[in-house]
DOBAPA-762837 format. One record per residue (C-alpha): residue number from 1; chain; x, y, z. Coordinates in nm, 2 decimals, m for minus. Layout:
N
REC i ch east north up
REC NUM A X Y Z
...
***
This chain:
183
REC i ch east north up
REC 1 A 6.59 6.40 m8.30
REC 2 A 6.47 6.68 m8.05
REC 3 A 6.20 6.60 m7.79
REC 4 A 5.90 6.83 m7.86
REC 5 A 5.61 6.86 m7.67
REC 6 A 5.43 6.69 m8.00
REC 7 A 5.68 6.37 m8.02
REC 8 A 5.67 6.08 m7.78
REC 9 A 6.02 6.07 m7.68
REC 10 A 6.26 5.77 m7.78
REC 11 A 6.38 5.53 m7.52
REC 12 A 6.73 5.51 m7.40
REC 13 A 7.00 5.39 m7.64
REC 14 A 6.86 5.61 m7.97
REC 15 A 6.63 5.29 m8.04
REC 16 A 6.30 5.28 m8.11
REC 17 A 5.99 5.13 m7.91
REC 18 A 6.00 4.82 m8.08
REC 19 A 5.66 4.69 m7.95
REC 20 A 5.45 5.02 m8.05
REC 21 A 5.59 4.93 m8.36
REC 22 A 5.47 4.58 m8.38
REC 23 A 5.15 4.69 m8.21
REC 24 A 5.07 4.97 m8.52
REC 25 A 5.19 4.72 m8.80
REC 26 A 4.94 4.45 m8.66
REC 27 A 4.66 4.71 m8.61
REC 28 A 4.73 4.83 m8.96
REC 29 A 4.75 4.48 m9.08
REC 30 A 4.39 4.39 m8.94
REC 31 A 4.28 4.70 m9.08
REC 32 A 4.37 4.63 m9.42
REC 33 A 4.28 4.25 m9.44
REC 34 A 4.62 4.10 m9.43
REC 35 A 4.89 3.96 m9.27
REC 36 A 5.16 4.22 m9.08
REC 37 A 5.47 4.21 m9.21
REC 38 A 5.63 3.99 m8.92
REC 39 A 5.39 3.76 m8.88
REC 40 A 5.29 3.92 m8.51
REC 41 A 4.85 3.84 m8.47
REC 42 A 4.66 4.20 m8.33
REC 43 A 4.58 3.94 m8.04
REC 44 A 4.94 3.95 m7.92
REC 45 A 5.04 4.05 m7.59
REC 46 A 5.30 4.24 m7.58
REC 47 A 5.39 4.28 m7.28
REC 48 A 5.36 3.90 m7.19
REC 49 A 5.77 3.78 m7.23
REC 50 A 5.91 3.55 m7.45
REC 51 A 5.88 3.16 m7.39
REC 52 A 6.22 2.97 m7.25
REC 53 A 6.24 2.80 m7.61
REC 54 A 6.07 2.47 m7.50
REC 55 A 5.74 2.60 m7.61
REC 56 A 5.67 2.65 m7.19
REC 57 A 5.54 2.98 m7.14
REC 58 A 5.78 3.16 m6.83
REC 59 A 5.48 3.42 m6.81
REC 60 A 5.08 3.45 m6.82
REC 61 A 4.99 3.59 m7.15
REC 62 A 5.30 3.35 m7.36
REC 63 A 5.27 3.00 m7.51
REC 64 A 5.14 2.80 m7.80
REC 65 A 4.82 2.95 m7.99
REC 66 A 4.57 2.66 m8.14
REC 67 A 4.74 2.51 m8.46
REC 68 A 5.03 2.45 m8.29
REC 69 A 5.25 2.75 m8.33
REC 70 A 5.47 2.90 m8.05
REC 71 A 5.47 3.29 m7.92
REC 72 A 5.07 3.32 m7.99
REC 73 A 5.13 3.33 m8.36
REC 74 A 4.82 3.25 m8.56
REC 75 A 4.93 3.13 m8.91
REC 76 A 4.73 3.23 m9.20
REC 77 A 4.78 3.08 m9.58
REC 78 A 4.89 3.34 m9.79
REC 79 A 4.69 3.56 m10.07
REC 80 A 4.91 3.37 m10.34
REC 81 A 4.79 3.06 m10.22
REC 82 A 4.44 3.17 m10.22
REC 83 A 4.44 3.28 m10.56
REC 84 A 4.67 2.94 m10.71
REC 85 A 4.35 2.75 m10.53
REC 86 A 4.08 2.98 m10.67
REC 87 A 4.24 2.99 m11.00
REC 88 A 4.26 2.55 m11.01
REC 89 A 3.93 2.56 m10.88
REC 90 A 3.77 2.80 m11.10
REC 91 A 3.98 2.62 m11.40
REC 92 A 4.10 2.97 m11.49
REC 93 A 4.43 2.78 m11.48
REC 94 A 4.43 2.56 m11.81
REC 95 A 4.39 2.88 m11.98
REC 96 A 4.78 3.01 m11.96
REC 97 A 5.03 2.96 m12.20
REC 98 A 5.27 2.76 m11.96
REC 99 A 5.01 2.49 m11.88
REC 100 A 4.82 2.51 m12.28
REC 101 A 5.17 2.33 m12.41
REC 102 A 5.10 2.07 m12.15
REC 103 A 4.79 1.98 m12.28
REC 104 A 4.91 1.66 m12.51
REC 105 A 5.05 1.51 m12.19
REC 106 A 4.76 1.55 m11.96
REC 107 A 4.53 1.38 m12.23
REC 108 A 4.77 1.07 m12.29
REC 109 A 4.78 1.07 m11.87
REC 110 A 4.39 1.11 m11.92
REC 111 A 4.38 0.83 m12.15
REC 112 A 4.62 0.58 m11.94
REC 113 A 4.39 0.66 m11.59
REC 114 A 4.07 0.56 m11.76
REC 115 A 4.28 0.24 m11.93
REC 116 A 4.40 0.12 m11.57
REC 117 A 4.02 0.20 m11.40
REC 118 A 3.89 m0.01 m11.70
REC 119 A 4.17 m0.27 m11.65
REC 120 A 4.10 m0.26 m11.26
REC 121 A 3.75 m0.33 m11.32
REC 122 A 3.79 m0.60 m11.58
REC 123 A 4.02 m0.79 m11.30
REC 124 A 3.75 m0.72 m11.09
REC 125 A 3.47 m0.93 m11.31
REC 126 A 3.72 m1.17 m11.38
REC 127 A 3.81 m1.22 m10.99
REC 128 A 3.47 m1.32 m10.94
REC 129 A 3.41 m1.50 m11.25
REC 130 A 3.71 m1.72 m11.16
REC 131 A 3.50 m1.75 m10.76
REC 132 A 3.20 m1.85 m10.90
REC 133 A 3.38 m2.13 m11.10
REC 134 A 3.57 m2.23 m10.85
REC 135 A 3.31 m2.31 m10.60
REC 136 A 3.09 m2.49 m10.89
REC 137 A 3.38 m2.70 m10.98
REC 138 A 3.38 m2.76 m10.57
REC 139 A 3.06 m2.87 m10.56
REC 140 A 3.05 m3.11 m10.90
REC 141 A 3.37 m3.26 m10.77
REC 142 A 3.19 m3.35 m10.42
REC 143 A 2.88 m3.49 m10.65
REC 144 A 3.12 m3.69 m10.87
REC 145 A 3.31 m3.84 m10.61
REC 146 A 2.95 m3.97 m10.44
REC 147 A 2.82 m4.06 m10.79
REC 148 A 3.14 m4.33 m10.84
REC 149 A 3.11 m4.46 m10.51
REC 150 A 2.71 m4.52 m10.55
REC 151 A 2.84 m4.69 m10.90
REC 152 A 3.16 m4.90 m10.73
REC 153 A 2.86 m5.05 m10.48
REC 154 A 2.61 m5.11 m10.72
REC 155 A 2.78 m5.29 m10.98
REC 156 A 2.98 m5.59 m10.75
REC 157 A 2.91 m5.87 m10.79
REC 158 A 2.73 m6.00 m10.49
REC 159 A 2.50 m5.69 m10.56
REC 160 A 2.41 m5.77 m10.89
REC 161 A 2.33 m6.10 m10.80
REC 162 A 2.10 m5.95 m10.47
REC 163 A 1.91 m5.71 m10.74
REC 164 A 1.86 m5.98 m10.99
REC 165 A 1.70 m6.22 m10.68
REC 166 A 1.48 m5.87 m10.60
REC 167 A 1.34 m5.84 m10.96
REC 168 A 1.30 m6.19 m10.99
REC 169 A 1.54 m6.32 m11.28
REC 170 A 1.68 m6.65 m11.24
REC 171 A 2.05 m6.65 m11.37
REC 172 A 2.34 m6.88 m11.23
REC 173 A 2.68 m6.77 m11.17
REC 174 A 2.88 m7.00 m11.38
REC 175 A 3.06 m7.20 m11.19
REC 176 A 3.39 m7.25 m11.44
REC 177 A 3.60 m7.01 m11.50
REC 178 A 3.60 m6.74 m11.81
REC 179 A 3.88 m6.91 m12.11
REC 180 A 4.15 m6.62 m12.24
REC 181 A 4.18 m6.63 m12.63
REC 182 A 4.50 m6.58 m12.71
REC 183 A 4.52 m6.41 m13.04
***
């Protein structure tokens, strides 16, 4: 190519200015609403060097942007992502054809979800059910346990024989021994 007063004049070597390039792709990127073709963010420096591959930046100007990625790249999610989320969202996507013959198998997985939450919460009832029991069956053990003592004390002999001088009966113990029939 012939330098003309109207051309800007290539750099040594035949090769072109690599960061004019980058510069007008990213200003044409911005300009149109998406991402340039490299990846390289409008707020790039470009004359700031590259970083020593640690992620250290060896110049003002070079490092690691905000989420995390190195060079002062700014990550954006794709359009095709955009539209596969506005497209679940908007439910636009049980309409095709591929996802239509899918439709038996997303009820019966339906079906099974809303048989394990129902199972979940039956457990649930029956976990406290069995609680409930439990302690009750606690506490009438405790009260049985006092009840048979109070009985064991009561019915000895040396306290019948105390409660029948308190109400006043007069009854002997009998003095001979009680005979065994045998059959």
């Amino acid at each position: 190519m012939k330098d003309t007063p109207f051309e800007e004049p290539t750099p040594a070597g035949g090769q072109d200015d690599v960061r004019g390039e980058r510069a007008a792709r990213s200003y044409a990127g911005a300009k149109a609403g998406s991402e340039p073709e490299d990846g390289v963010n409008e707020t790039d420096d470009m004359s700031a060097p590259e970083t020593d591959g640690s992620g250290d930046a060896t110049a003002p100007g070079a490092g690691v942007t905000d989420d995390g990625a190195p060079g002062g790249q700014v990550r954006r999610p794709s359009s095709r992502i955009k539209r596969q989320v506005g497209a679940l969202l908007s439910g636009s996507i049980l309409s095709k054809a591929e996802v239509r013959k899918f439709y038996p198998y997303m009820l019966l997985l339906a079906f099974l979800m809303l048989l394990y939450i129902a199972n979940v919460f039956k457990m649930q009832q029956l976990h406290t059910q069995h609680d409930r029991l439990a302690a009750e069956v606690k506490e009438l053990r405790a009260k049985s346990l006092t009840l048979s003592s109070i009985r064991m004390n009561a019915t000895r002999q040396s306290e019948i024989l105390k409660e029948l001088k308190n109400r006043g009966i007069d009854l002997e113990e009998s003095v001979t021994p009680p005979k065994i029939i045998n059959k």
